[in-house]
N, C-alpha and C positions, 0 to 999 in steps of 0.2 A: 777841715772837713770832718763831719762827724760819722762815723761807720757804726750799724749796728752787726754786729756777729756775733751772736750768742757761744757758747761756750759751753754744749751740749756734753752730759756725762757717755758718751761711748768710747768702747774700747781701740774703734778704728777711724782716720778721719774718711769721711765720707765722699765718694771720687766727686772729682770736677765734671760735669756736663755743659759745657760749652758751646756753642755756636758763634764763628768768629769771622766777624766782614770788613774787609776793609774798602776805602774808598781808593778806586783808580784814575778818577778823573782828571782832564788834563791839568787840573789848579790843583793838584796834588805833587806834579813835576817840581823836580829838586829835591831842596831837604826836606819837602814833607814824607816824598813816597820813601828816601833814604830813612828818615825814622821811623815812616809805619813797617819799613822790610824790619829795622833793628827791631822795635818794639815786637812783632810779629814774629821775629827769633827766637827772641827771649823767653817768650809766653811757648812756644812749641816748645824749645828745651826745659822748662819747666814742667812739663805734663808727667806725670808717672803713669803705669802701666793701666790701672783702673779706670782711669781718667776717661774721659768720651768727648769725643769733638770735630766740629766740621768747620772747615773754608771755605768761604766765599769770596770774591770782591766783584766791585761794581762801578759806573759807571753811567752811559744812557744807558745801559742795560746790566744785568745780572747774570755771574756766572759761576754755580755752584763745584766745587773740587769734587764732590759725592752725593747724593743725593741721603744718604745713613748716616750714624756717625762714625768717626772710628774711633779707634782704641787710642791710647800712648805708648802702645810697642814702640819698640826699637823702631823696626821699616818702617811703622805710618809717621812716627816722627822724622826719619830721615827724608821720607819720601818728601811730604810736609815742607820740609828745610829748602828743597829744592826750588817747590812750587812759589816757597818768599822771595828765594831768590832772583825768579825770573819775573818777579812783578814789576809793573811800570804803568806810570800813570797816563794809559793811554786809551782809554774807556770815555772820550768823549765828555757828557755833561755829568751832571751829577743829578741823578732821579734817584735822592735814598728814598722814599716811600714803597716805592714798589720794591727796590732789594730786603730793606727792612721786613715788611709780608713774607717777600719770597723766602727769606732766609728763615723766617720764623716758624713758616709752615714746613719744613726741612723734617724728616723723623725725626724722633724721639723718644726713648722708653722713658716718663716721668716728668720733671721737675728740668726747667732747663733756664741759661743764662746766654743772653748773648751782647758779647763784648764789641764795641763800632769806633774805628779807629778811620778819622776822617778829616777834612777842614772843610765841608761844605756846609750849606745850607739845607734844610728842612721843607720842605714843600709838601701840604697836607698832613701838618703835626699832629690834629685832631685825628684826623683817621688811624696816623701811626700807632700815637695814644692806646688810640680802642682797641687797635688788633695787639699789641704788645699785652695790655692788661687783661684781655680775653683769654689769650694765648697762656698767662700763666709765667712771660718771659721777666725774670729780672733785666732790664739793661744797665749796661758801662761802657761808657763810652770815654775817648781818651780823644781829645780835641787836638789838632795839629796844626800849628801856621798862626799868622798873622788875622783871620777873620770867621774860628769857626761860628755858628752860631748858637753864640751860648746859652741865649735864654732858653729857645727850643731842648735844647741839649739837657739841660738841667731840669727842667718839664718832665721829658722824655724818662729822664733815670730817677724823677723823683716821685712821677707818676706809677712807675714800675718797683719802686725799690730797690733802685741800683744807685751809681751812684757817678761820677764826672771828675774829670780831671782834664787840666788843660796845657797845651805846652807851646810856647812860641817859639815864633823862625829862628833857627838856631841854637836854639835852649835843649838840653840830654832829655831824650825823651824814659831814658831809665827810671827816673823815682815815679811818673805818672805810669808807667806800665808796672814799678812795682807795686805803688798805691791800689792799682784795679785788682792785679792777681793775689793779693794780700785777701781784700774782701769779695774775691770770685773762690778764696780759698785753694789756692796753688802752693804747693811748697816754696 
C-alpha cells in the first residue's frame, strides 16, 4: 500500500485528532470484537498528551463515549482503556451510515481523522462518501474477519484520503493497526 505523509519542516510533530468507531455488532462476536479491543488498546496507549480524541461504537444504533474530544492524559487514556475493555459485540445489526455521520459530526477544533475498525457491510456508500468529504474527514479503516466489505472500504478511504488495511479470522491484528497509526501519525 502506498501512504502519502509528507515530511513537513517543523520543529514539533503535530498532535493526532482522531475520532475512533468501532463496530459492535453481533457479527463482530469472537476474534473479531477480541481484535478490535487489542487493536483499540494499542492505538489508546499510543496517544501522547497533545493528541485529541473521541470513542464511539455502533451497532443498530450509535453510541458516542463524549460528545468533545479529549486529551491523551494519563486519566482519559486510562479511563479509555476501561471503556475497550468492556466492549462486546452486542449492538445488534450493523447500520455504519448513520454512526459514520454521527460520529463525524462529533466536535472538533480543525482538521480531523477518523479511524473505523469493523467487519461489516456499507449500506448508503454514496451518502457516506459525501458527508465524509464534506466534512473534511480523512478515513482509516482497519477491516476485521472473514467478509468485510472491501470495495466499499477502499472507496470510502480513497475517497477521503485515508487509507485501509485488512485482517483475517485469526490473523494479529498488530501490523494493520500499526500500518493505520503509522499514517494517522501516532508515535
Amino acid at each position: 500500500m502506498v501512504s502519502f505523509s509528507p515530511k513537513l519542516h517543523q520543529s514539533a510533530k503535530q498532535p493526532v485528532m482522531a475520532k475512533i468507531l468501532v463496530d459492535c455488532s453481533g457479527s463482530m462476536q469472537g476474534d473479531s470484537i477480541a481484535a478490535a479491543r487489542a487493536a483499540l488498546q494499542s492505538i489508546v496507549i499510543g496517544l501522547g498528551k497533545p493528541d485529541r480524541f473521541t470513542l464511539s461504537r455502533f451497532g443498530d444504533s450509535v453510541e458516542h463515549r463524549s460528545r468533545g474530544m479529549w486529551t491523551g492524559s494519563t486519566a482519559a487514556k486510562a479511563s479509555s482503556l476501561r471503556w475497550v475493555e468492556q466492549l462486546k459485540a452486542d449492538m445488534g445489526g450493523t447500520e455504519m451510515a448513520n454512526a459514520l455521520v454521527s460520529t463525524i459530526a462529533l466536535g472538533s477544533h480543525g482538521p480531523c481523522d477518523l479511524l473505523l475498525i469493523t467487519d461489516g457491510e456499507i449500506e448508503g456508500i454514496d451518502e457516506v462518501i459525501a458527508a465524509a468529504k464534506t466534512s473534511g474527514h480523512r478515513m482509516f479503516v482497519v477491516g476485521i474477519g472473514a467478509s468485510p466489505a472491501e470495495a466499499h472500504l477502499r472507496r470510502l478511504t480513497q475517497a477521503t484520503g485515508g487509507a485501509c488495511d485488512f485482517v483475517a479470522p485469526g490473523e494479529n491484528v498488530e501490523p494493520a493497526v500499526e500500518l493505520v497509526c503509522i499514517q494517522l501519525d501516532f508515535e
